[in-house]
N, C-alpha and C positions, 0 to 999 in steps of 0.2 A: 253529312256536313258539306256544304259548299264554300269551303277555308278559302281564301285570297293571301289574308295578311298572318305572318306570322310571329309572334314578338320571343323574344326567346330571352330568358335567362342567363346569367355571364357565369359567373361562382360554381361549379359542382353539375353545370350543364353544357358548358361551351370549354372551360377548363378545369382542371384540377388545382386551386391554391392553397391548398392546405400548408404549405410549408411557408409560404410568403406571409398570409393573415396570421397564423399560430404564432413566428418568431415575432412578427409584429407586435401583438398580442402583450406577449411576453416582456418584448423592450419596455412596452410602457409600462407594465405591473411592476415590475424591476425599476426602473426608473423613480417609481414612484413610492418605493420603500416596498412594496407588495410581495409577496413569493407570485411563483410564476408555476400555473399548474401545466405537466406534463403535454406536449403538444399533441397529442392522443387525445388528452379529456379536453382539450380544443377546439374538437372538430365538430361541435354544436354550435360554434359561433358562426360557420361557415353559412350563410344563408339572412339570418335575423340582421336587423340593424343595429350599424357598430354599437350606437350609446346604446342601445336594451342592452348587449350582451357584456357590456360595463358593469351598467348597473348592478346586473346579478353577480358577476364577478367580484365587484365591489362590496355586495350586500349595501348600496350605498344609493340613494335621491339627490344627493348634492351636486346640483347644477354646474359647479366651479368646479368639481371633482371630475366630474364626467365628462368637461367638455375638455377638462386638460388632460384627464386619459387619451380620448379619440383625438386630441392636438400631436402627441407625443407616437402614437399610433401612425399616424400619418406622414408624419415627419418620417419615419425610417421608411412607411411602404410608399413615399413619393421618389423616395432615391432609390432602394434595393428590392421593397416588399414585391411589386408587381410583377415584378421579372421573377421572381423565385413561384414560378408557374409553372403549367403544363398542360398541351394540348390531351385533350384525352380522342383516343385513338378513332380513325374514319368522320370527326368531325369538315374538318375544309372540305371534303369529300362531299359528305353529305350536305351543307348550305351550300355549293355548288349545284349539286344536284337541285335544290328544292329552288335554286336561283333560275338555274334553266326552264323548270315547269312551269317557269312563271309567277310564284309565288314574291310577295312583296317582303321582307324582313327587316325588321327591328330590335335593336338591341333593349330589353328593358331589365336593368337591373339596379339593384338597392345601392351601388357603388357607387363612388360621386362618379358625375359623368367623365370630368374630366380626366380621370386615372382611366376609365374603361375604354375612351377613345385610345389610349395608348396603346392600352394589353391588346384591344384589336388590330392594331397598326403592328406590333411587338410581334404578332404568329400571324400577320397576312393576312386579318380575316375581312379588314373595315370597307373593303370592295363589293363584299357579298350582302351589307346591310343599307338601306336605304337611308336608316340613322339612327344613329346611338341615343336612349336616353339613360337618364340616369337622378341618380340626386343631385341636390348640390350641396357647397361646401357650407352653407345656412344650417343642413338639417332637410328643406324643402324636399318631398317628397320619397323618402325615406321609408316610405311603408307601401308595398304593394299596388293596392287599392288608388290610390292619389297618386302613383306615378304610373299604371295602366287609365286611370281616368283624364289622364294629362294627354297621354300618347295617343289614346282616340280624339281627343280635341284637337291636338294642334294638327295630328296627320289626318282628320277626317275620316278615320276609317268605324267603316260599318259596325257594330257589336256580331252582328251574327254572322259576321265573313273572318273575323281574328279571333285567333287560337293562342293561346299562352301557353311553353311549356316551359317546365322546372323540375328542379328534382327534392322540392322544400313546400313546405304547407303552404306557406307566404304565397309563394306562386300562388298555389289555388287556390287559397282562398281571394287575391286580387283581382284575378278573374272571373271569379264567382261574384265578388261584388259592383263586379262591371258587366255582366252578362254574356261574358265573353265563352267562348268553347275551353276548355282546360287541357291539357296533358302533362302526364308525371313523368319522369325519367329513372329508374332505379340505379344508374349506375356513379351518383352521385354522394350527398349526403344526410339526406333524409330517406329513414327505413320505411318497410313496404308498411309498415304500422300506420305512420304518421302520414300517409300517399292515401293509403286508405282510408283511415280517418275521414277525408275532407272530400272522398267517391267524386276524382277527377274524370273525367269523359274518358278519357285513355291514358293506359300505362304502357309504358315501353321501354324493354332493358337496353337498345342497341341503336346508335342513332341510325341505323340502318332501319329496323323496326320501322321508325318514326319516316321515314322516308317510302319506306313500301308502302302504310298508310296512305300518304297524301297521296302520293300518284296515282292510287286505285278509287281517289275522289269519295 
């Protein structure tokens, strides 16, 4: 592989949020008369986009229902939810490193952009990336696929020079559908099942891993 560009995943690859999206999560079902399932059986929401992971929660299609879920959602993780995070360990470490090599970085993730600017600002990371993309607060680009087909367009970058990594099918399959290079991360929230499943280009438990790769070109 001759990688340049790297776009990398936020959610379950660059942090750990499980405790900030689950109470989220939570507020709103609560809110909304709903029981609120264990923050445990939460941690599939981690990855997918918010309204799908409504929906099913919901057992519910009603448009007025879903979008005042992910309204009331957002309202708590715009003041608490984002911060209730966590670096997961030898990250800064490693995008320095892969900043050094030379390598180009982009944030892409399913998150509206605007929160994700933060959380990178929040753990010191927004120096190491050339630029955040993200969804937005419309809905717009909220599935893989349409927001890596975005980030090639507007940043002109090559298909066969950018690599996508994640630790969620979403990911790969996004990059699959852009022609892009793929890599999984195990140390997130998608099982080696569902990594497999979708036969990304590389698997790696450690962001160190993922780091000795590039270097050795």
């Amino acid at each position: 592989m001759q990688i340049s560009n790297l776009l990398f995943d936020l959610d379950g690859t660059l942090t750990d949020p499980k405790t900030g999206i689950t109470r989220c999560i939570q507020h709103s079902l609560t809110s909304l008369g709903f029981a609120a399932p264990h923050e445990d059986a939460l941690a599939w929401c981690i990855g997918p986009p918010l309204r799908q992971s409504f929906g099913h929660l919901l057992q519910s299609t009603d448009d007025d229902l879903l979008e005042e879920a992910v309204l009331r959602y957002r309202q708590r993780f715009a003041e608490v939810g984002l911060f209730e995070n966590r670096l997961y360990d030898d990250i800064p470490q490693a995008l320095s490193d892969l900043k050094d090599q030379g390598f180009r970085l982009f944030l892409a993730t399913s998150k509206p952009r605007v929160f994700a600017e933060r959380i990178l600002k929040h753990f010191g990371l927004a120096d190491f990336f050339d630029t955040a993309h993200g969804s937005e607060l419309n809905g717009d680009r909220t599935e893989k696929p349409s927001l890596i087909r975005y980030i090639l367009h507007e940043e002109a970058l090559q298909a066969e020079a950018t690599l996508i990594i994640g630790d969620r099918k979403y990911d790969i399959i996004g990059g699959k559908a852009n022609n892009i290079h793929t890599a999984a991360v195990t140390y997130g929230y998608g099982s080696m099942e569902e990594l497999e499943a979708e036969s990304p280009d590389c698997i790696f438990d450690t962001p160190h891993e993922l780091v000795k790769f590039l270097k050795a070109g």
